[in-house]
N, C-alpha and C positions, 0 to 999 in steps of 0.2 A: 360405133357399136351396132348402130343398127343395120348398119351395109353390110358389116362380114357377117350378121347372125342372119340374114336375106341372102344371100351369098351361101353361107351353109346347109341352109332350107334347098336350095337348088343343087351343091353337092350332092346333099343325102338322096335325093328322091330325083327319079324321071319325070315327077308329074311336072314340074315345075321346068320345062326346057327353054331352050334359048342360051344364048351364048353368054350370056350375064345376069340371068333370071332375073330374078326383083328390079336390080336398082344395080345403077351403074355410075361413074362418075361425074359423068354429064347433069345427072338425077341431083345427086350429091349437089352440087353448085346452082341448081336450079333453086333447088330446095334453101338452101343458105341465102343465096340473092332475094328471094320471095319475103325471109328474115328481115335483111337488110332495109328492106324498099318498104315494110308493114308500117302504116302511120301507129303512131300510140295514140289512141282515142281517151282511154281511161288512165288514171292514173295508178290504180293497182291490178292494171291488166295481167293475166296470167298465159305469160311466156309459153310458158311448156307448152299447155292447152293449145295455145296457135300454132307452135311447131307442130305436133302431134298430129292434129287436124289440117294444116298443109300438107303435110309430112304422106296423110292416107291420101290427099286428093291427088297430088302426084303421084305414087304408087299404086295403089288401087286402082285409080284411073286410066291403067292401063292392061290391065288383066280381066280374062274374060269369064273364069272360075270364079263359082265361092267360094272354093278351098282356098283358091290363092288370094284374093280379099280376106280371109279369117286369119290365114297367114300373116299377111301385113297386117291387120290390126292388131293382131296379139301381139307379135313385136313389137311395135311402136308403143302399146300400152304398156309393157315389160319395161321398156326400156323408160317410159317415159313417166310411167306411175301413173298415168291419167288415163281416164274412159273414154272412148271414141263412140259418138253416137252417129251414125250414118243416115239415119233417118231426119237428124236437125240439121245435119251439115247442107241435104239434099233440099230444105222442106221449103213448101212456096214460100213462108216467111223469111230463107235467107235469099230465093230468087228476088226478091222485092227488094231486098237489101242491097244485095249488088248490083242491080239495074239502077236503083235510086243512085249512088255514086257513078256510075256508068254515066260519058262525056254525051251520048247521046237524050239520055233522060225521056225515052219512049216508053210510054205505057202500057208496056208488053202485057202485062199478068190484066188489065182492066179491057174498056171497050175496044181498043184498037184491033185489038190481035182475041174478041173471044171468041173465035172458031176454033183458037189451037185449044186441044184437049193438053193440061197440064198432068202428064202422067209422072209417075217415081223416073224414070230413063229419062223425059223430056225436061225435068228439075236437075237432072244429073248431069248431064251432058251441056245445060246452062249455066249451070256454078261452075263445071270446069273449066268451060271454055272462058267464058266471065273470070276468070281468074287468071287467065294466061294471057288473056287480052292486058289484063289489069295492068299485069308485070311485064308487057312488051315481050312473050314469049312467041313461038312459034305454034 
């Protein structure tokens, strides 16, 4: 449901070009696999929630509007009845998260590395790529 309703957001309108706008089926099986492969840490963890919030990091993740990020989130929350926060998905506390399971266990966010200024874009583009690493994506 969410693919043709991303799908029809790029029928209706120009802003949204490209030959498959949103989400294509590549996306689809990425997105599914990432399901697949999630450890369960908790025992009443909530599913949707992680779909949801994989769901914006692969899609969002690739677009360079805010329109089209508001797009994908509203979908995804439509569809999924749940709230997407972008600013927790991005925040240094889930960088810390993901580098603490990261095989290399370098202490990016501490002494090592504090010359890099940890900006919103340099949080963002480490949760995603940290996530693609995670699931042996490309």
């Amino acid at each position: 449901k969410v693919m043709l309703d991303l799908q029809s957001y790029r029928r209706g309108s120009t802003v949204f070009a490209g030959k498959h706008g949103f989400i294509t089926l590549r996306d689809l099986f990425r997105w599914a696999e990432r399901y697949r492969l999630a450890e369960q840490l908790e025992k009443e963890y909530d599913w949707l929630q992680h779909l949801a919030n994989d769901g914006f990091m692969l899609l969002a993740g690739r677009v360079r509007k805010q329109e089209e990020v508001d797009v994908i989130q509203n979908v995804l929350e439509k569809h999924f009845k749940k709230e997407i926060y972008p600013e927790r998905l991005f925040s240094g506390e889930s960088v810390k998260k993901l580098l603490a399971k990261s095989s290399t266990r370098v202490s990016v966010m501490d002494r090592d590395f504090n010359h890099i200024v940890w900006t919103q874009g340099m949080r963002r583009l480490a949760i995603l790529v940290g996530r693609a690493l995670e699931f042996g994506e490309p």
